[in-house]
N, C-alpha and C positions, 0 to 999 in steps of 0.2 A: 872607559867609564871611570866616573871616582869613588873615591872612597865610598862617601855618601852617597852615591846612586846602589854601589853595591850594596851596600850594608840595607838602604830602603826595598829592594829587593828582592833581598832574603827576607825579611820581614813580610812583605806581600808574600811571598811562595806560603810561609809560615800558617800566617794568616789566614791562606785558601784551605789550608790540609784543615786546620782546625776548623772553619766553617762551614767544609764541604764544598766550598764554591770556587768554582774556577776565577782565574785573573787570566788576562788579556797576556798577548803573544810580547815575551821581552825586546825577541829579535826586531819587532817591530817598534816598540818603543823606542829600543835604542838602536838603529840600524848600521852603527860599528859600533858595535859591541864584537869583541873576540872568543876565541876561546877560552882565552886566559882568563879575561873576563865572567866568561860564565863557571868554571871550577872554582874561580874567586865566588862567587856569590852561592857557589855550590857549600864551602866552608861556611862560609857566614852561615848559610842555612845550618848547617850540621853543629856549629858551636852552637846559636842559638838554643839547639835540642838538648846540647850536651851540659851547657848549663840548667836546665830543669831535668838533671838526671839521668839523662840516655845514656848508654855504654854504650863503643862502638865495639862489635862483635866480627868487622869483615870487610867485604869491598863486592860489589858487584862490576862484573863486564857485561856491556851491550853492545851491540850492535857490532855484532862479529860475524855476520852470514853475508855473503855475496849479495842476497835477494833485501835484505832491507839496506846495509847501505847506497845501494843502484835505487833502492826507491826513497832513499832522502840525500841522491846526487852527492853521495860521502866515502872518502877512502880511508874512515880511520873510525877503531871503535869507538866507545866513551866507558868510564867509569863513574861507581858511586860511593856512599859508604852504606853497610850493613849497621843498625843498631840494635841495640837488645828487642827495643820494642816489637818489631817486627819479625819475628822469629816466634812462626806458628807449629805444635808439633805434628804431626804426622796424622789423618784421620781426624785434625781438629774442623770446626765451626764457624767462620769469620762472621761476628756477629753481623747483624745488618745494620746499615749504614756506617758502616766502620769506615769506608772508601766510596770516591765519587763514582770512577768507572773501571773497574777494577780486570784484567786481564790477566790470562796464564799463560805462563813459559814452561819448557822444560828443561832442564840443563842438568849437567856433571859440577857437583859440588867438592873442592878442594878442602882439602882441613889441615891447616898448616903445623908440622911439627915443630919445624926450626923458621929462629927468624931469616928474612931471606931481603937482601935490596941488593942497588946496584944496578948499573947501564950494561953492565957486559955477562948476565945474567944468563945464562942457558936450559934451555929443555931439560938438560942431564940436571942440573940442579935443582929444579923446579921441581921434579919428580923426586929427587935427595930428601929435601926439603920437607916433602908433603909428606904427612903421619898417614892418610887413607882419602878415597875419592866415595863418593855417595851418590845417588841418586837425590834427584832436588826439583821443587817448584819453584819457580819467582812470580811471585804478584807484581805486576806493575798498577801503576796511576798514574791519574798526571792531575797537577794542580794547576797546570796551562790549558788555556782551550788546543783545539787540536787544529782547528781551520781558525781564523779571525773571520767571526759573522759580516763584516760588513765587506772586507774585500776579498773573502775565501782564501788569504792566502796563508799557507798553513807552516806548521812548526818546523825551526829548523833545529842545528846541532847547538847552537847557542840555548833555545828553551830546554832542549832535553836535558844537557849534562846542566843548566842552571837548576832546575826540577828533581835536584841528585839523581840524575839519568832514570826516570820516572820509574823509580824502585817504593815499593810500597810494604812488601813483607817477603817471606820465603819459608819455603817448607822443607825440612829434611829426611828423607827416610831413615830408617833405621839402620840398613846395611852399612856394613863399611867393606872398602876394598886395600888392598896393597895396590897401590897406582904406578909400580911397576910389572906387575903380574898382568895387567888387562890390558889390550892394547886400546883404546878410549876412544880411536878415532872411529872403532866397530862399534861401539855401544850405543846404542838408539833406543828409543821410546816410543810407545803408540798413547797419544793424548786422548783420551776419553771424554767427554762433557755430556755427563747424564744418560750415560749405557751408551753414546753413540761417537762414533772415532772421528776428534775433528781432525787430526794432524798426526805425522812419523815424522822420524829425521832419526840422523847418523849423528853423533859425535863428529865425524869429519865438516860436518857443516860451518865447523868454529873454527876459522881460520886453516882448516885440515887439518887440525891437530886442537884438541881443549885446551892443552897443555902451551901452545902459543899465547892463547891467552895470559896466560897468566905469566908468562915471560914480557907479552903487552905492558903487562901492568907494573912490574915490578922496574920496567925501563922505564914506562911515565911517571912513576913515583919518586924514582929517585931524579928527577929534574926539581926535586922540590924538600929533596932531603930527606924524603919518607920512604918507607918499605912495608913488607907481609911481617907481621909480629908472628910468635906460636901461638895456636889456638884459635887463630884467624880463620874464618868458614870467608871463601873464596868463590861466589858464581861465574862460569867460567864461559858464560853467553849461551843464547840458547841456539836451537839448534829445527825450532819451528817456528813458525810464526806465532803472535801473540792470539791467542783466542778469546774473543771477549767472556766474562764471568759474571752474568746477569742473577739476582734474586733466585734461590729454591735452584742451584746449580747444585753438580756433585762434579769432583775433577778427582779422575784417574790415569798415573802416566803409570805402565806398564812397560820397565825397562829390560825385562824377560830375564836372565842370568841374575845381571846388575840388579836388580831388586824391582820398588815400586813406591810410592808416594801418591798418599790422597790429601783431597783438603775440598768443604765442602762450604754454600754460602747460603747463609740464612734468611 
C-alpha cells in the first residue's frame, strides 16, 4: 500500500469510531495489503489520536489462544496500543452508545516496572521487569464490519491489527500480584454476563504461559525500534472467547485467589 492509501485509512477507521459506523473490509479493498501494511495504518490511526491528546498508556495482545487463531486460519497473535482514553475503572458504567458492538475478554494484566525491549528477551526477564500482574477486562469493537454483506466474506488479520486489533477499552481490578509468586498459567476466570456464566479459561490458554505473550510482544517491537516503557499496563490475550456486551449488561470475571473485575453497560 502507499503512503496515501495508509494514511486515507486511518482516517476512515477514525472516522467510523467517531460516527459509530462501521466501514467496509480493508482486506478486501486492498487485497495485498500485508501485515506490515496493516500495523502501518494501525500507527496512523493511533498518531491521529495522539495528536488531539490521547496518551498511550500500554499495548494490548490478541489473538493468543489455539481456538481463535484455527478459526481465522492464523499462526501468529496481533498487537495494539492502550490509550488513556480507554481505561475504564473497576465497577464503572460504559455509557451508552459509547461503542458499536462492543465484547468482553478476560485476561491477566502486566504492569510494567522497568523499561524492557529487545529480540532476545526472555520469560525470566519479562517477569524481572514486571512491578505486579492484575486481573483485567478488555473491551473489544470493531470499526470494520465483520462479514462484507454482499459477499459474506469475512475479516481477516489485515482488518484486525489495521482496527488497533479491535481494542476499544479495558478494565482493571484492583489487586495487584508479585508475578513471580503466582504461577499464571493456573490463574483463570469464570465470566459472568448478568448473573449467568458465559465462559472459564486457564491462564495457560495464552500461548501456555501469559508471560509468552508478552515476550511476543517485546520481539515484535523491537523489529521496529520500540519497547515496554515503566508504567506500561500490558494485556496479555485473553484466555476465553469474546462475549458479545449488549445494552442493560453487567459483566463479572471471578478470578477466585487472583482477584475479580466488573464493568457494566448502560
Amino acid at each position: 500500500m502507499t503512503p496515501e492509501q495508509i494514511a486515507a485509512e486511518a482516517e476512515s477507521l477514525f472516522a467510523a469510531e467517531q460516527t459509530r459506523r462501521q466501514r467496509g473490509l480493508i482486506s478486501l479493498a486492498h487485497p495485498g495489503a500485508t501485515l506490515d501494511d496493516a500495523y502501518a495504518i494501525q500507527a496512523a490511526l493511533v498518531a491521529r489520536k495522539r495528536a488531539m491528546g490521547r496518551r498511550q498508556i500500554g499495548w494490548k495482545i490478541g489473538l493468543t489462544s489455539r481456538a481463535m487463531q484455527q478459526a481465522l486460519n492464523i499462526t501468529t497473535p496481533d498487537s495494539g496500543v492502550l490509550l488513556d482514553e480507554m481505561l475504564f475503572a473497576d465497577g464503572a458504567v460504559v455509557p451508552a452508545g459509547r461503542f458499536i458492538q462492543p465484547r468482553i475478554e478476560a485476561e491477566i494484566a502486566f504492569i510494567m516496572g522497568q523499561d524492557l525491549s529487545g529480540d532476545q528477551v526472555t520469560p525470566a526477564q519479562v517477569l524481572a521487569a514486571t512491578a505486579a500482574v492484575a486481573p483485567s477486562l478488555e473491551i473489544l469493537d470493531t470499526r470494520i464490519v465483520r462479514a462484507d454483506p454482499a459477499t459474506g466474506i469475512t475479516r481477516t488479520l489485515v482488518d484486525t491489527v489495521s482496527d488497533n486489533a479491535a481494542n476499544a477499552g479495558l478494565v482493571l481490578g484492583v489487586q495487584r500480584h508479585d508475578p513471580g509468586a503466582v504461577d499464571l498459567r493456573w490463574v483463570g476466570a469464570i465470566l459472568a454476563r448478568s448473573g449467568v456464566v458465559e465462559e472459564t479459561g486457564l491462564g495457560a490458554g495464552v500461548l501456555n504461559d501469559p508471560v509468552m505473550g508478552i515476550v511476543w510482544l517485546v520481539h515484535r517491537l523491537s523489529r521496529y525500534g520500540q519497547g515496554l516503557t515503566k508504567g506500561d499496563i500490558v494485556l496479555s490475550g485473553s484466555f476465553i472467547r469474546p462475549v458479545e456486551a449488549p445494552p442493560q449488561s453487567q459483566f463479572k470475571a471471578d478470578f477466585g485467589p487472583f482477584g475479580h473485575v466488573s464493568i457494566s453497560f448502560a
